[in-house]
N, C-alpha and C positions, 0 to 999 in steps of 0.2 A: 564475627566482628560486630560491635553494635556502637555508634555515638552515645547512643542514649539508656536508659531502661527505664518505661511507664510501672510503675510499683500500681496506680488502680488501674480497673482493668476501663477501655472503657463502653458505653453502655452503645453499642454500634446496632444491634439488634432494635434495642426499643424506636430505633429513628429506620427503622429499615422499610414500613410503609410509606412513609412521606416519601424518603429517596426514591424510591419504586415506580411512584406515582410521577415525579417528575422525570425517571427514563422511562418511564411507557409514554409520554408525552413528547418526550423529546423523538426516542423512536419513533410516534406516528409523524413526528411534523418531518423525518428525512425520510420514510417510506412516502408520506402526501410529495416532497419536492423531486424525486425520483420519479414518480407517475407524471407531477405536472411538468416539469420542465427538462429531467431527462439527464441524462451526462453527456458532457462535451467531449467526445469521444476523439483519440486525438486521429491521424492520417494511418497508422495501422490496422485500426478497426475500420473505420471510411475508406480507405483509400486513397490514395493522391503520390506525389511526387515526392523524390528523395533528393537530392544535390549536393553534391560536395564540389565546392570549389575552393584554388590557394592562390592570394595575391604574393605580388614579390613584398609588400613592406606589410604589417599590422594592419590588419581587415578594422574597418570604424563599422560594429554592427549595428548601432543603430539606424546610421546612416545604411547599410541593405535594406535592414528592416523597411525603411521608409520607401524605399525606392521598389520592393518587392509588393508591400501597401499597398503605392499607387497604382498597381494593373492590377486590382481588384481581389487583392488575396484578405481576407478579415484575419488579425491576429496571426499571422507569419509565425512558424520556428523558426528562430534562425539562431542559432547558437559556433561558438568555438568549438573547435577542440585539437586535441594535440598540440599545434604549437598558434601562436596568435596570427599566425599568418590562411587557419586553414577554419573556413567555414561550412556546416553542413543548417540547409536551409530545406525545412518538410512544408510544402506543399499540399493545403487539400485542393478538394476537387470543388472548381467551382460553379455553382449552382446555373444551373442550364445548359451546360454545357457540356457539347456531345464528346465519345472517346475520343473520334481524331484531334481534336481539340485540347484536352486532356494531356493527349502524348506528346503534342506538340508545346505544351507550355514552359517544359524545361526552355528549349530554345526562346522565350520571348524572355523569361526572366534572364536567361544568361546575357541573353541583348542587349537589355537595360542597365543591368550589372555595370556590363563594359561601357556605355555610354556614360553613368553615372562617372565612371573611373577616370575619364575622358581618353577613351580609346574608341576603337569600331572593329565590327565583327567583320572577319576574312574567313574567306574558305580555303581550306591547306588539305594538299592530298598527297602521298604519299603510299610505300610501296613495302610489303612488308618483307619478314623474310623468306617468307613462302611464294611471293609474288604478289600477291594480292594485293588490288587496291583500297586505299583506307581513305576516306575523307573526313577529316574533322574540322569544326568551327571554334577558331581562335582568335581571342584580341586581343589586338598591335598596336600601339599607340603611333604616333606620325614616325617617328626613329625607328619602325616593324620589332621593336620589344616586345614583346609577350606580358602586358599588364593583369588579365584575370585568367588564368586556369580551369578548367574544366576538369574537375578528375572523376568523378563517376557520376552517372545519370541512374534512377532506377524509380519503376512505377509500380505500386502497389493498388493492384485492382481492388474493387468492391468485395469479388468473392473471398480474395484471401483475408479481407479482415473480416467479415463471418466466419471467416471458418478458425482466425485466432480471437474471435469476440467468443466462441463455444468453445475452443483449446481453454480459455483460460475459465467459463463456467466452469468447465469439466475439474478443471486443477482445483475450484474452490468447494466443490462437491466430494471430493476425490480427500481434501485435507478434513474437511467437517466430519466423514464418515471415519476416517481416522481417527480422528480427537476423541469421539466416543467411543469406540470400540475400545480404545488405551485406558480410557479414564473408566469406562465400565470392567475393564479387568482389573486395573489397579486397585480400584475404591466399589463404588456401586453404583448401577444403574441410575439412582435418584441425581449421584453426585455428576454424571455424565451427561445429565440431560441438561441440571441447573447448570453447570460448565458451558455446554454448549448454547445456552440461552444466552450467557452475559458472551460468548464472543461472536455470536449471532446480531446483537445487542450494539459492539464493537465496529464492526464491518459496516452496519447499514446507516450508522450514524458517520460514521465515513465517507460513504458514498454518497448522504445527503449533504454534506458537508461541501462535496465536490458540485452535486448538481444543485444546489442553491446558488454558489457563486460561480458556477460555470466557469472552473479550473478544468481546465485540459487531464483527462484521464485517458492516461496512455499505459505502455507495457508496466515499466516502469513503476508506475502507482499500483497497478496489479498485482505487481512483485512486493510491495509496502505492505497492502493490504494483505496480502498471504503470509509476510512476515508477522503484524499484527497479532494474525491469530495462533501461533505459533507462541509469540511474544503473552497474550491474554491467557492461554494455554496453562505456561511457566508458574505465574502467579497464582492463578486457582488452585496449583497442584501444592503449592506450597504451604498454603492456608488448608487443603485441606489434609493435608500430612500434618501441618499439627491440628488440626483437628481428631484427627486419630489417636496422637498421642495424648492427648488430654481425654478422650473416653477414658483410655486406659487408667490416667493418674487421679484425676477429678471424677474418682467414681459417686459421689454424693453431688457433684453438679448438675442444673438443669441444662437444658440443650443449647437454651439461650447462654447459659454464663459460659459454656464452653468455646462454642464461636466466637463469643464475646473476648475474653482470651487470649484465641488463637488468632484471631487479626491484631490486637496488641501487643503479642510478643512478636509478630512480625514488622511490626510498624521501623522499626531501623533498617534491618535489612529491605523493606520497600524503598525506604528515601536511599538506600546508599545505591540498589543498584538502578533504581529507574533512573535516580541525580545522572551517574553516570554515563546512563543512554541517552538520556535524554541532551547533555552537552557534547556528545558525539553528534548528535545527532543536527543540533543548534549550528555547528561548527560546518554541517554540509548545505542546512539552512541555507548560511549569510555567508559562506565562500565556495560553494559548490559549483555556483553558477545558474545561471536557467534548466540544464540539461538533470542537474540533480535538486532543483525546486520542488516542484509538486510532489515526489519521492519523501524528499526531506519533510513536508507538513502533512502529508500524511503518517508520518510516522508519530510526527509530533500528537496527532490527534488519535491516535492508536493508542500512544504510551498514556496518556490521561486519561483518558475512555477507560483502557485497560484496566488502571489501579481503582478505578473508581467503579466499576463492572465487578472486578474479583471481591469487593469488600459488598456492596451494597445493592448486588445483581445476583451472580453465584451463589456466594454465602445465604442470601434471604429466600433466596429459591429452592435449594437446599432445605432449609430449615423449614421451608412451608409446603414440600413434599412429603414431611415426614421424617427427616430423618432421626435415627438414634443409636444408641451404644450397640445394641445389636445387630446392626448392620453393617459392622467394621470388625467388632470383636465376638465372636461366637462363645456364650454361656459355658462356663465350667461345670462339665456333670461332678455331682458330690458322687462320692467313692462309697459304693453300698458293702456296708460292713461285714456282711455275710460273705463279700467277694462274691459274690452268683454262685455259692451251695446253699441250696433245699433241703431241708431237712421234710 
């Protein structure tokens, strides 16, 4: 399916320095903001506190937000979910402060919570059906209603988010070594490494993206980011399958008119399927919520990167490797007319 068809071809190679020069520049400036200023890393990786609570009527979050703020939390989660009544609010850990403290914080926000809501916290105990006694802290408003809910508490230590800050190195180590090992059997070595440069390329400008403006990078954006390359992946392979098929047809073209070409017969099929992702993608944007925000712009910044990496990253790396018709299609031996009898 194509909107359009380019009849010249166009000249993508001759500008392939310039372009080059300006993502080697852009890559050093999000590898410099990653060393100086770091990623905001969200409470999985740090640690901190988990909270789910459900009011009886529609939670006003920003009004938690605020009220979570004031006891000293910087930039709160507090987001919906399932139904508008049920809020899950992540907690870091805040600075000086020792574990018991820590464990204890669930209970101070819940406090405030109820006081915001104009209720007060009671202590309720009860008997299970094993016998056991349970005490939990609940708030009543003056009528002993039950105004905010408590339904799970859970604390996420220090060590477990090292140890999923290296789970998910490992994932991104684990996909890279993939990409090439596929792309060096499918195509060639030369074409596997330039692939892996432009999604290498992808990822860091990503990353500096996040740690410049100190966007919260949580699981989530991990998961984006891995999709990304994944996504940067699809498109190289594309460009260079027809690259392949044009050695074969454009046996009298140079290397450059070939590539040259092969990203312009792609060029429809680029805008119809990135359009596509990319309005999925816009649509989780600006209705997703907080909880699928940072997910959503990073994709957004993946999918541009991508098509802009596959054309004038991949391809020029490729082509200043080395490559040529021989490396895709193996020489036809001429047929010795003697058939191999000696006379």
């Amino acid at each position: 399916m194509e909107f359009f068809r380019i009849k010249k071809d166009i000249p993508f190679m001759r500008h392939a320095l310039v372009f080059n020069v300006v993502s080697a520049l852009t890559f050093v400036a999000a590898v410099f903001f990653l060393f100086h200023k770091g990623l905001h890393l969200s409470i999985e990786f740090k640690g901190g506190t988990v909270m789910e609570v459900k009011y009886p009527h529609a939670a006003n979050i920003e009004q938690i937000r605020k009220t979570v703020s004031a006891l000293g939390y910087e930039q709160p989660e507090v987001t919906g979910f399932g139904t508008a009544r049920d809020v899950m609010l992540r907690l870091p850990i805040v600075q000086g402060a020792s574990s018991k403290e820590a464990s204890e914080a669930s209970g101070r926000v819940f406090e405030a919570l109820c006081k915001a809501d104009g209720g007060q916290t009671k202590r309720l105990e009860s008997v299970s059906e094993k016998g056991e006694q349970i005490a939990k802290t609940a708030c009543v408003d003056a009528a002993g209603a039950e105004t905010v809910h408590l339904n799970k508490v859970e604390f996420v230590g220090p060590q477990v988010g090292d140890e999923l800050a290296q789970n998910g190195l490992n994932a991104l180590i684990m996909v890279i070594v993939g990409v090439m090992i596929y792309l060096a059997a499918r195509f060639e070595w030369k074409y596997a490494v330039a692939a892996i440069i432009a999604n290498l390329h992808d990822v860091v400008i990503i990353l500096g993206f996040f740690a410049y403006f100190q966007w919260e990078f949580s699981l989530t954006v991990l998961a984006a980011v891995l999709a990304v390359l994944g996504y940067s992946v699809n498109e190289s392979v594309v460009i260079f399958d027809r690259i392949r098929e044009n050695f074969r047809k454009q046996r009298k073209a140079s290397v450059h008119e070939v590539i040259d070409n092969a990203i312009t017969s792609t060029i429809s099929r680029t805008i119809i399927t990135h359009g596509c992702t990319q309005m999925m993608v816009l649509s989780m944007l600006l209705f997703g919520g907080p909880t699928l925000h940072y997910f959503a712009v990073a994709l957004t910044i993946g999918i541009c990167f991508g098509i802009y990496s596959s054309v004038f990253v991949a391809a020029a790396v490729a082509m200043w490797l080395g490559v040529k018709r021989e490396d895709l299609i193996k020489p036809v031996k001429e047929k010795d007319e003697t058939d191999g009898a000696v006379v």
